[in-house]
C-alpha positions in Angstrom: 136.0 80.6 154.8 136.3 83.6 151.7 135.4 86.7 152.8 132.4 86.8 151.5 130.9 83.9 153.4 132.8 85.5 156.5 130.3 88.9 155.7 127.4 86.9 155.5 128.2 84.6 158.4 128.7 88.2 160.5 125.9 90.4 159.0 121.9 88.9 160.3 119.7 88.0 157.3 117.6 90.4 156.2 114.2 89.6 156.3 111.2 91.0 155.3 108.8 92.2 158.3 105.5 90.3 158.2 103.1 93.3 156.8 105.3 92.4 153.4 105.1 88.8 153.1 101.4 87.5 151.4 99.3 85.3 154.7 100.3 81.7 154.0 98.0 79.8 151.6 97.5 82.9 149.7 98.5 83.7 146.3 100.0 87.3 144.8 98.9 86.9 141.1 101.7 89.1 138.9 100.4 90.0 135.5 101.9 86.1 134.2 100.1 85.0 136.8 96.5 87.3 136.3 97.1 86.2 132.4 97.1 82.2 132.8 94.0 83.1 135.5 92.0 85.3 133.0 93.0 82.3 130.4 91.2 80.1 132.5 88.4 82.2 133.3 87.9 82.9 129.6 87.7 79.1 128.9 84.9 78.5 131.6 82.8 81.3 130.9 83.0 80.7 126.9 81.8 77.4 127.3 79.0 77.6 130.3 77.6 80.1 128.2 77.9 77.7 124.9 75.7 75.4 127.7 73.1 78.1 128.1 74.5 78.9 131.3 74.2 82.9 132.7 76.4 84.4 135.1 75.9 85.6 138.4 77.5 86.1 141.4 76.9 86.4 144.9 78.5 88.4 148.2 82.4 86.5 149.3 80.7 87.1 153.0 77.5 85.7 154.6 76.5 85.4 158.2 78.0 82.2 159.4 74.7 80.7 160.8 74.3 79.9 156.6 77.4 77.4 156.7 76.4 75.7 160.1 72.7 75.2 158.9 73.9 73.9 155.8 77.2 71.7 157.6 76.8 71.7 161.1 78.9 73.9 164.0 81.8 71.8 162.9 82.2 73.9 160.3 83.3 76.7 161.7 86.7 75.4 162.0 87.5 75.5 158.3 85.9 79.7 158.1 87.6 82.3 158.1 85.0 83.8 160.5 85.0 87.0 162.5 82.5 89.2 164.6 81.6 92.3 162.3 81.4 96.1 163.6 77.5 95.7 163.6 78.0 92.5 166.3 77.0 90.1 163.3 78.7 86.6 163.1 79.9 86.5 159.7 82.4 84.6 157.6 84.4 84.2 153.7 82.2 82.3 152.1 84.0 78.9 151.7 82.0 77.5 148.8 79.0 78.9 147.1 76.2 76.3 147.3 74.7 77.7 150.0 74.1 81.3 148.8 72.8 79.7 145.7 70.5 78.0 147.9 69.7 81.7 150.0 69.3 83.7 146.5 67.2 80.7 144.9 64.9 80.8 147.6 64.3 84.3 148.1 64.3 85.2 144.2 62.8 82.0 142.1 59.5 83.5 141.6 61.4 86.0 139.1 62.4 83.3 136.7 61.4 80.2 134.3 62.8 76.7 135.5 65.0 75.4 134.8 67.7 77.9 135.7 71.0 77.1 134.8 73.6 79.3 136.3 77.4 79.7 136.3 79.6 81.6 138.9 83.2 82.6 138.6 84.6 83.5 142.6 87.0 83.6 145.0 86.6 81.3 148.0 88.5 80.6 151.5 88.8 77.9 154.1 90.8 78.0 156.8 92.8 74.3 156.7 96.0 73.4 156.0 97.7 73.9 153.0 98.9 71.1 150.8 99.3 70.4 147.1 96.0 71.1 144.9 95.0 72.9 147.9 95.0 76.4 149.1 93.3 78.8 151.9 92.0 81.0 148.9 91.4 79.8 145.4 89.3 80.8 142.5 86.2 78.3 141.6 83.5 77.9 138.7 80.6 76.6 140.0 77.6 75.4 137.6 74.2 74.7 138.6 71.2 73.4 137.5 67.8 74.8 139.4 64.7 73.2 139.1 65.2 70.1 137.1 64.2 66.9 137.9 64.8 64.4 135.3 68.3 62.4 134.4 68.7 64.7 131.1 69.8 67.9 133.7 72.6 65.3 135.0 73.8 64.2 132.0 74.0 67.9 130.9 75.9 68.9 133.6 78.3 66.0 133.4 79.2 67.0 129.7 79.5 70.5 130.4 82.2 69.2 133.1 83.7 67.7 130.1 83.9 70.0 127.5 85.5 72.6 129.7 88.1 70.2 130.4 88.5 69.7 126.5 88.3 73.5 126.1 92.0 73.4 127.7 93.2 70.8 125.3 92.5 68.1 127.5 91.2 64.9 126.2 90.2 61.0 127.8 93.8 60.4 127.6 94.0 62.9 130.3 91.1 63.0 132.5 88.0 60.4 133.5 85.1 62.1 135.1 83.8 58.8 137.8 80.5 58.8 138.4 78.4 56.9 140.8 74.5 57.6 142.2 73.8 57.6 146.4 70.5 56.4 146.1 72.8 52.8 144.5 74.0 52.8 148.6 70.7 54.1 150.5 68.8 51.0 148.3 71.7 48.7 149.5 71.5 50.0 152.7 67.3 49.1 153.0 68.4 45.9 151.6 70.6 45.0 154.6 67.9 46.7 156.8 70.4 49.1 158.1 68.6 51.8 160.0 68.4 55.6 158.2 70.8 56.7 161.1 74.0 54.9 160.6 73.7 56.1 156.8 75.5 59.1 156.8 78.5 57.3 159.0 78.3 54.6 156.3 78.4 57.0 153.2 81.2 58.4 154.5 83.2 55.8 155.5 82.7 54.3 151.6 83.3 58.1 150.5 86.9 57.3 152.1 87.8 54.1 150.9 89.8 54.5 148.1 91.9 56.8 150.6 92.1 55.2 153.8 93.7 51.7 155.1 91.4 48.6 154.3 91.6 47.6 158.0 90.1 51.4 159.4 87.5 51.4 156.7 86.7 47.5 157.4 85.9 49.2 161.2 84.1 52.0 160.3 81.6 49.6 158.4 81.0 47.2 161.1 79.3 44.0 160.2 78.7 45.9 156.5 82.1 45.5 155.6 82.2 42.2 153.3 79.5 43.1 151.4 80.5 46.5 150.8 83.9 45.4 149.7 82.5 43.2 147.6 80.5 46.0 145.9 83.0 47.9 145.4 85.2 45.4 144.0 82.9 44.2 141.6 81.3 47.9 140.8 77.8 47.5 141.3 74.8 47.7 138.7 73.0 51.0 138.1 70.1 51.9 135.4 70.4 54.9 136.3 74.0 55.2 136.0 74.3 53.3 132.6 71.5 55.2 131.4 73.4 58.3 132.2 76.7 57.2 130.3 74.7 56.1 127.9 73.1 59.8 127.4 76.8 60.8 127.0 77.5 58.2 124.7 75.2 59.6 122.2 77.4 63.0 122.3 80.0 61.0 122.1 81.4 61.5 125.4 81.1 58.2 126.7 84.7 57.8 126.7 85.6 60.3 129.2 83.5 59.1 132.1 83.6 55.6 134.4 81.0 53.9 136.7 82.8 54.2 140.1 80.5 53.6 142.7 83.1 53.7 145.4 83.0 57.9 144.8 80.1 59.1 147.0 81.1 62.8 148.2 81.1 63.7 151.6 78.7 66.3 151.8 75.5 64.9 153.0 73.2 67.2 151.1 74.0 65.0 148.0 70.7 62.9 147.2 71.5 61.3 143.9 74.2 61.0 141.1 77.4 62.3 142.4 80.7 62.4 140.3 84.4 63.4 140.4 86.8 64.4 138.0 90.3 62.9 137.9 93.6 62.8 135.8 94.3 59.6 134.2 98.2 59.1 136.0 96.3 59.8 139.8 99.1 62.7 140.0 96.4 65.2 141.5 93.2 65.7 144.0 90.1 65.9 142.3 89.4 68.9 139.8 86.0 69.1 140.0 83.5 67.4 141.7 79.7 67.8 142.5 76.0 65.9 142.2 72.2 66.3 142.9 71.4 67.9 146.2 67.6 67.9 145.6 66.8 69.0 149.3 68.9 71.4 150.3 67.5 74.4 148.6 64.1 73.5 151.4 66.2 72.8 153.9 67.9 75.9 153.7 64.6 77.9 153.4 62.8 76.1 156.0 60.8 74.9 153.3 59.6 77.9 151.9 60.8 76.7 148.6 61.3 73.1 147.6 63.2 72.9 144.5 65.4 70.1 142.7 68.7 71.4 142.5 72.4 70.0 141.0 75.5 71.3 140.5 79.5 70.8 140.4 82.6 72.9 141.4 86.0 73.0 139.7 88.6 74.9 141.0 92.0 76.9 139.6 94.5 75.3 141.6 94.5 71.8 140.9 93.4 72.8 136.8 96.6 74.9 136.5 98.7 71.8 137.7 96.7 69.5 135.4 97.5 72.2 132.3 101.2 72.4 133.5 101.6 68.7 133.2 100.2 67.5 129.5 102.2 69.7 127.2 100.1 70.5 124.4 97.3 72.2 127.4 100.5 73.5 128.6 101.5 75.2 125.0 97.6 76.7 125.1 98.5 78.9 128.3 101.8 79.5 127.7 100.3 81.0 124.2 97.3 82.6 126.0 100.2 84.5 128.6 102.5 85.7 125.7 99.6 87.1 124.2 98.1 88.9 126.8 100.9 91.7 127.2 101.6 92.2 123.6 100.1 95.7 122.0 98.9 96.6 118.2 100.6 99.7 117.6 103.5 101.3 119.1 104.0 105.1 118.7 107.1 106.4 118.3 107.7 110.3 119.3 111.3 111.3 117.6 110.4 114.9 117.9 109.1 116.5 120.6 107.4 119.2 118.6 105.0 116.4 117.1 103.9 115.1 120.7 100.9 116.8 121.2 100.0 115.3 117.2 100.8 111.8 118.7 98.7 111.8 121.1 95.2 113.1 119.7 96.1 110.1 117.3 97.3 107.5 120.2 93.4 108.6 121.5 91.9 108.0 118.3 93.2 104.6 117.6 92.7 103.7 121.2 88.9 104.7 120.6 89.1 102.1 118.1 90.4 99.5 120.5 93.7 99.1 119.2 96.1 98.5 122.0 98.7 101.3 122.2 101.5 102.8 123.8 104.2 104.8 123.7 107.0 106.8 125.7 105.4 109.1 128.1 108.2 110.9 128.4 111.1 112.0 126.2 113.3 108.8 125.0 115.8 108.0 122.4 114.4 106.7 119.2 116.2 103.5 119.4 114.9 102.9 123.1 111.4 102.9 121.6 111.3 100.5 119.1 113.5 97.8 121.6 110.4 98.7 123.5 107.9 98.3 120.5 109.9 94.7 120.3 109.5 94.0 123.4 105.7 94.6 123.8 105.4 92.5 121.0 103.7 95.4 118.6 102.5 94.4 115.5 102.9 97.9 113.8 105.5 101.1 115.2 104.4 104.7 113.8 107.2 107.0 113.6 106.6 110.7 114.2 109.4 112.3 112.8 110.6 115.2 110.6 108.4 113.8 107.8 105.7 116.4 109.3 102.7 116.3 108.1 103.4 112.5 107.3 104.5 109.9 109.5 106.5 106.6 109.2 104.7 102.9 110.2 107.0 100.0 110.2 105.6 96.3 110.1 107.2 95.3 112.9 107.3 91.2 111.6 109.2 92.1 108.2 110.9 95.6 108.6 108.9 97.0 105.8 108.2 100.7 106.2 106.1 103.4 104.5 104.9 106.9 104.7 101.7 107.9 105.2 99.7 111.3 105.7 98.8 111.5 109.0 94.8 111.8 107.7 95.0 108.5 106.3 97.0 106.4 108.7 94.0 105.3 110.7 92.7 103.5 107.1 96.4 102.4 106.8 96.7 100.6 110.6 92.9 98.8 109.6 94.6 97.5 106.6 97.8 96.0 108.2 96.3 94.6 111.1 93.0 93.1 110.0 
């Protein structure tokens, strides 16, 4: 053994102490990190609002009598839930659909149907942690209040397209599946299965594709052949080709896929449901989400009855969909290098001329030019390897040229003197 496996072999790791280490499941977002976020965030925002979508936003906690009336008690063990200093049962909110459903209720008076609304948040659920699948993670959620007909569906499923394309993403890459619960609750009357073994049933189909064929074949009892044999051969829906056919006149129809086998397995979901997956089946589903046409007057205690739909997609399994297809890949890596690169660099080579450089770092600034410069004393060479290295477009020399000062182009080299009254015309000019 060398002596300086003997040293390590003597001396205890050292360890950080648990008040320095991040909670498992949750994610410390360095400014790479808050750059391919933001990137994201950018993405869904520009193109819900291309939709017609407005933003708005809701509290991360809410009294945890929300989630059971909307779940059941059995929710309560996937919350983060606690006992606030005013007694109140509370918990992070683990999804939004139920505030939407709180805020809808109490608010809908105020606005014109339909409302389409987009959220951007952070969300928690207390589970274990696997790929695709954090305690925390940042979701879009997109909604559609107020809406009866098939045209709000087929809206929302393009929307889930085009932010997927937003990203560089195209059918190659991803199929949105889409299937309708109302195609089970009619087969369901047809077999004269009673309303109460529906929700069991729906489940069970919900976790066919994941589950052994023999546990599934027990879970739906005597349903079982002709259930398999629905699934196998895929089932007929108007409904459903009328929706892909809706998409098929945006030209869309090539990113989606009549899966009747995907049912979701929330029970508030009334009608079309859909998932979106990647082509290879490397990942969990991206985004997912459906009609839930009762929920909003179940939450309410029918104080408001409303027609409601809406899907999720969150950042976790999205960011390992970009980091696998190269060219979506390129996009971010793009977006990340851009986002800590400044316009203009100032650099200070005499002291004297500081207070000079600043009133103009403030003017340019007031422009909304990103600048910086050495906040304290620094060689001169020091300052433009940090110009470089922010990625500055132009560096502005103050110097012993006084009342002038130097800019270089930072891409070719090429330098010139200005009079310090015209080098805000002078910056416009280079970078525009």
């Amino acid at each position: 053994m060398v002596a300086s496996e003997l040293i390590k072999a003597a001396v205890p790791e050292q360890r950080k102490p648990a008040s320095m280490q991040s909670l498992p499941g949750f994610r410390d977002f360095l400014p790479d990190d808050c750059a391919r976020r933001n990137y994201i965030f950018a993405r869904w925002r520009e193109v819900a609002r291309r939709y017609g979508f407005v933003e708005w936003e809701g509290p991360p906690l809410e009294a945890t009598e929300l989630y059971k009336k909307k779940s059941g008690a059995e929710i309560v063990e996937q919350l983060f839930n606690f006992t606030d200093k005013g007694e109140r049962e509370v918990a992070l909110r683990p999804e939004l659909t139920p505030t939407l459903a709180r805020v809808v209720a109490a608010h809908e008076r105020e606005f014109k149907k339909p409302l389409k609304w987009f959220s951007i948040g952070q969300f928690f659920r207390y589970e274990k942690q696997q790929r695709g699948r954090l305690r925390e993670h940042f979701q879009l959620n997109c909604d559609i209040i107020g809406e009866n007909d098939l045209a709000a569906d087929i809206e929302l499923v393009a929307l889930s397209i085009d932010l997927l394309r937003a990203f560089g993403l195209t059918e190659k890459d991803f199929v949105v599946r889409i299937s309708d619960r109302e195609f089970w609750t009619d087969f369901f009357r047809e077999k004269n299965v009673s309303a109460e073994r529906w929700d069991d049933l729906l489940q069970a189909i919900d976790k066919s594709a994941r589950e052994p064929h023999e546990k599934t074949a027990q879970r739906l009892g005597d349903l079982a052949d002709p259930v398999f044999g629905t699934l196998k051969s895929g089932g007929k829906s108007a409904k459903l080709e009328q929706l892909v056919n809706g998409l098929r006149a945006r030209g869309l129809a090539d990113f989606v896929a009549v899966d009747v086998g995907i049912v979701r397995g929330l029970a508030y979901y009334t009608g079309t449901v859909f998932e979106v997956f990647d082509r290879a089946g490397k990942f969990r589903a991206i985004a997912g989400g459906g009609r839930y046409d009762n929920l909003i007057s179940q939450l309410s205690d029918g104080a408001v009855s409303l027609p409601a739909l809406g899907f999720a997609m969150g950042d976790v399994v999205l960011s390992e969909l970009i980091n696998e297809i190269p060219r979506a890949r390129e996009g971010m890596q793009k977006a990340v290098a851009n986002a800590g690169k400044i316009d203009i660099y100032v650099v200070i080579a005499k002291e004297e001329r500081r207070a000079d450089a600043l009133a103009q770092i403030q003017q340019l600034r007031d422009r909304g030019y990103r600048v910086d410069y050495a906040l304290t004393s620094t060689k001169v060479a020091r300052q433009f390897q940090a110009a470089e290295d922010l990625g500055a477009r132009v560096a502005v020399l103050y110097g012993d040229e006084w009342p002038q000062v130097k800019t270089k182009d930072m891409s070719n080299g090429e330098q010139q003197l200005i009079s310090q009254e015209n080098l805000t015309t002078h910056i416009e000019s280079k970078l525009h």
